[in-house]
C-alpha positions as CSV (number, residue, x, y, z in Angstrom):
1,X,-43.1,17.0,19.8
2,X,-45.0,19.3,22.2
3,X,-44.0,23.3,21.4
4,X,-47.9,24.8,22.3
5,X,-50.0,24.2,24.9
6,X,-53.1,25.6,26.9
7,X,-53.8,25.4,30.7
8,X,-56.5,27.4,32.2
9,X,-57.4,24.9,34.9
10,X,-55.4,25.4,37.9
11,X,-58.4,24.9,40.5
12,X,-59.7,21.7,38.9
13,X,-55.8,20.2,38.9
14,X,-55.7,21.7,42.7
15,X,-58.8,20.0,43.2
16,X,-58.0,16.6,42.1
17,X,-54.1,16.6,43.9
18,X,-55.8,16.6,46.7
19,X,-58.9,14.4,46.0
20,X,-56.0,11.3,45.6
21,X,-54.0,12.8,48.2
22,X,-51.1,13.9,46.7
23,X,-49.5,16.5,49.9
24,X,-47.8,19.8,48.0
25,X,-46.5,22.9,48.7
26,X,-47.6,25.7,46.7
27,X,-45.2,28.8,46.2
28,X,-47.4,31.7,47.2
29,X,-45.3,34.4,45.1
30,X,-46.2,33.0,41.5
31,X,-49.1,34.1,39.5
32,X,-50.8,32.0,37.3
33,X,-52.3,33.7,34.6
34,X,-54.8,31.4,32.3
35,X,-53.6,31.0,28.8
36,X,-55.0,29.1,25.9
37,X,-52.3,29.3,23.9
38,X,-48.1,28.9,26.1
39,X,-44.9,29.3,23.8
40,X,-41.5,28.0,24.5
41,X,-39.1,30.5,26.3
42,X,-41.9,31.3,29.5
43,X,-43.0,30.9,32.9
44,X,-45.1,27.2,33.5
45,X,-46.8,25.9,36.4
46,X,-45.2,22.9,37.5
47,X,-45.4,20.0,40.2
48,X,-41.9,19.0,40.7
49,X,-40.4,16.4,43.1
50,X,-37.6,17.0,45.2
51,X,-36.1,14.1,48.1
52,X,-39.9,13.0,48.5
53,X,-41.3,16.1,48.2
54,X,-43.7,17.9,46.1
55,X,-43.7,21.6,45.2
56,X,-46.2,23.4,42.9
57,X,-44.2,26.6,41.6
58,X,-43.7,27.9,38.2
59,X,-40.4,26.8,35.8
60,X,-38.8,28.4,32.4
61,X,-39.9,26.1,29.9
62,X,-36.8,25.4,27.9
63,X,-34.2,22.8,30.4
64,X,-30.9,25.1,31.5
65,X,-28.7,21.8,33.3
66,X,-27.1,23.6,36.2
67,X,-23.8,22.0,35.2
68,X,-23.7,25.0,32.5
69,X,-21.7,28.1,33.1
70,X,-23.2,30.4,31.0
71,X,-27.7,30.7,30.0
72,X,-27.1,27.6,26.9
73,X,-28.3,28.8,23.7
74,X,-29.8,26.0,22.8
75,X,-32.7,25.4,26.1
76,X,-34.5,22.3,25.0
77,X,-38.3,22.0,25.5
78,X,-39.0,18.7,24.9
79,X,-36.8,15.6,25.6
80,X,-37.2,12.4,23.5
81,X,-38.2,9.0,25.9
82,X,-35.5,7.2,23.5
83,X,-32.3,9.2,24.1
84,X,-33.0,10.4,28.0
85,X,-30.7,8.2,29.3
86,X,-27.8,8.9,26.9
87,X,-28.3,12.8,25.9
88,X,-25.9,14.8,28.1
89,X,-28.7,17.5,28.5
90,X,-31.0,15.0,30.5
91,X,-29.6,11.7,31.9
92,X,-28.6,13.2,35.0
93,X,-32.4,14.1,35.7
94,X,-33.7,10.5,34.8
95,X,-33.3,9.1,38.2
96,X,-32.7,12.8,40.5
97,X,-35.9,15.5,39.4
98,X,-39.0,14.5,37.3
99,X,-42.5,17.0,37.4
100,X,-45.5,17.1,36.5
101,X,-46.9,19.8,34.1
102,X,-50.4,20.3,33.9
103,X,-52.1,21.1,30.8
104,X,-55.6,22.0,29.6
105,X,-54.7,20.4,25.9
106,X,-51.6,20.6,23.2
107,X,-51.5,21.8,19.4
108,X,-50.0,20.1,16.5
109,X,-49.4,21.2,13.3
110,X,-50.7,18.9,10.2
111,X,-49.3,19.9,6.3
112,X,-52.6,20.5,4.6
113,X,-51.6,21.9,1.3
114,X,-47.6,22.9,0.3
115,X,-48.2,26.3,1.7
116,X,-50.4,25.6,4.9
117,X,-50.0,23.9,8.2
118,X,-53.7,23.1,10.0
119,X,-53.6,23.5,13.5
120,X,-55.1,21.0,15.9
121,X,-56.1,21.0,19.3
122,X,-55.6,18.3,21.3
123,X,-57.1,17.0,24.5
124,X,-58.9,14.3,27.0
125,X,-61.9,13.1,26.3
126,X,-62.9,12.7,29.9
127,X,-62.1,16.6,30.5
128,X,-59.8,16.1,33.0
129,X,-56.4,18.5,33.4
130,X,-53.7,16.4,31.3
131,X,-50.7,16.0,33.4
132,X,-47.1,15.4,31.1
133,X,-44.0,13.9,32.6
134,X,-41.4,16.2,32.7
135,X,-37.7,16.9,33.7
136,X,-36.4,19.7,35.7
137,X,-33.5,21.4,36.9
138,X,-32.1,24.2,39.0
139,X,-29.3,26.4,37.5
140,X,-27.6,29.2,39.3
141,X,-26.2,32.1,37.1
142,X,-23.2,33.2,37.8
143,X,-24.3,36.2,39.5
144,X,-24.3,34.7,43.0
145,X,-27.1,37.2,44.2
146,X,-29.3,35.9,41.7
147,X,-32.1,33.1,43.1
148,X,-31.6,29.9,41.4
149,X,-33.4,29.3,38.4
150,X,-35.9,26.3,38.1
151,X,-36.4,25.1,34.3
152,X,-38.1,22.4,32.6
153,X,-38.9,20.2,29.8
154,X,-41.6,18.2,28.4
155,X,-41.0,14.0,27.7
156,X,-42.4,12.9,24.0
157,X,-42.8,9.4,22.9
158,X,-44.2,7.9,19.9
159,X,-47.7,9.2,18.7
160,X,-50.9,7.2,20.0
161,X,-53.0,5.1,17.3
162,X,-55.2,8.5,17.5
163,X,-52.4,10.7,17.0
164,X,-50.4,9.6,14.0
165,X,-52.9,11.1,11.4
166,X,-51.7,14.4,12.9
167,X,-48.0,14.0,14.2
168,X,-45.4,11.1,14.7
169,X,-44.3,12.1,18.5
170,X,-46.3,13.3,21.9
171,X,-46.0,14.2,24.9
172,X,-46.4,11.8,27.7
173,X,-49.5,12.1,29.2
174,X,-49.9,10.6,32.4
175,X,-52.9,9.2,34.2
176,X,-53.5,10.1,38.0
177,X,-53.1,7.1,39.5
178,X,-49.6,7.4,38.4
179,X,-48.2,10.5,39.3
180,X,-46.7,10.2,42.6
181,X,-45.2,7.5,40.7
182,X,-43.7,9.7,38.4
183,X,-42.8,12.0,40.7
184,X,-40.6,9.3,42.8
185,X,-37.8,10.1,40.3
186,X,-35.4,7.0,42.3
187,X,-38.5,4.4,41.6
188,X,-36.9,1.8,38.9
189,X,-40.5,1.7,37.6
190,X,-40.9,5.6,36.9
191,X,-39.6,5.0,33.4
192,X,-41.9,2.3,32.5
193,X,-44.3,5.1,32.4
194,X,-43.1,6.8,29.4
195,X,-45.0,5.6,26.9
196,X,-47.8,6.8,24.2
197,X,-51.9,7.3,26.1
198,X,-54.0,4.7,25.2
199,X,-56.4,5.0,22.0
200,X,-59.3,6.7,23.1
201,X,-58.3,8.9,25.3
202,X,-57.8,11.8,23.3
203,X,-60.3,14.3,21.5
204,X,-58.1,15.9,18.5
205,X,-59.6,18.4,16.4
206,X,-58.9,21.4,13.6
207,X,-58.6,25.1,15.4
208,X,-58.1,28.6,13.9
209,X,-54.9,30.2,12.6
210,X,-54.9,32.6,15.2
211,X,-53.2,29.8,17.7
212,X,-49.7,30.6,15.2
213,X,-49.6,33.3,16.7
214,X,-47.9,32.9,20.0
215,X,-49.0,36.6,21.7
216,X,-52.4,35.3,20.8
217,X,-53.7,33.8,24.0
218,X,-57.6,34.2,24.3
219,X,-60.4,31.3,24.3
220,X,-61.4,30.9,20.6
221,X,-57.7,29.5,20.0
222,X,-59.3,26.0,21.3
223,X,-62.7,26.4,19.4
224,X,-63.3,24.2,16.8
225,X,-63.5,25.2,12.9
């Protein structure tokens, strides 16, 4: 699964949409605030696409379907690639609204001893922005004068080669050459995407504690021990 993350590199992920040409439109109201260390339940910077067209905004991370009447209790942040086409929650965004979130790295917890869970940090060798395939949706409460609100969730698979000494599942990490891909939710080979990153491409090491705690969002959560 993928329930922590860090990204802190919005200029570098800017950067490189534009270096392969990938046209957006940026909502000027959000605010992104650098955090080493994002919990379920908050605001995420996104690239979603919508009818051939792509919009970096922000999105509650946890999937509301708009076909639900009333804020869901249960607001899923990750979807498994093996049920997406038959869990109620997601097959209606299969084909209709994929995104992009861009991430600095991922944590994972390993059991180390019967009391204590290590935490790892995860991320790409190469030091580029990670980029995982998402799903997102747009859910109107029933207050009619309130906006619209854009949610999202985070695609896993099975672990990597690299990553099974620390977790079975992962988010999908995708590579740049095949976002806009991704993003082209009506492409029949978006899906063929979904699958672990290739061996090598990750750097996975032990981090402090402090990273459990999810108010705790300064720089030494990534450091290693």
């Amino acid at each position: 699964m993928c329930g922590r993350f860090g990204f802190f590199e919005l200029r570098y992920f800017i950067e490189q949409l534009r270096q392969d040409g990938l046209s957006f439109i940026e909502n000027k109201e959000f605010d992104f605030i650098p955090s080493y260390n994002i919990a379920p339940e908050t605001n995420i910077v996104i690239l979603l696409g919508d009818r051939g067209q792509y919009y970096l905004t922000t999105a509650h991370w946890g999937i509301i379907p708009h076909w639900a009447k009333d804020k869901p209790k249960v607001r899923p942040i990750n979807a498994r690639t093996e049920t997406l086409a038959v869990k109620p929650y997601f097959r209606h965004m299969l084909n209709r609204t994929h995104c992009i979130i861009p991430a600095s790295g991922f944590y994972e917890w390993k059991q180390a001893t019967q009391q204590k869970k290590q935490p790892y940090y995860i991320r790409r060798k190469d030091g580029n922005t990670m980029a995982f395939a998402g799903l997102w949706d747009s859910w109107q409460p029933q207050d009619k004068a309130s906006p619209p609100l854009i949610s999202c969730t985070i695609i896993t698979t099975a672990s990597n080669g690299e990553m099974k000494s620390v977790h079975d599942r992962m988010p999908v990490i995708l590579e740049p050459e095949h976002w806009k891909q991704w993003l082209e939710a009506s492409s029949p080979d978006a899906e063929k995407l979904l699958i672990p990153a290739k061996d090598g491409t990750l750097d996975i090491y032990p981090v402090s504690t402090k990273v459990n705690n999810p108010k705790y969002i300064q720089h030494d959560c990534i450091e290693p021990l």
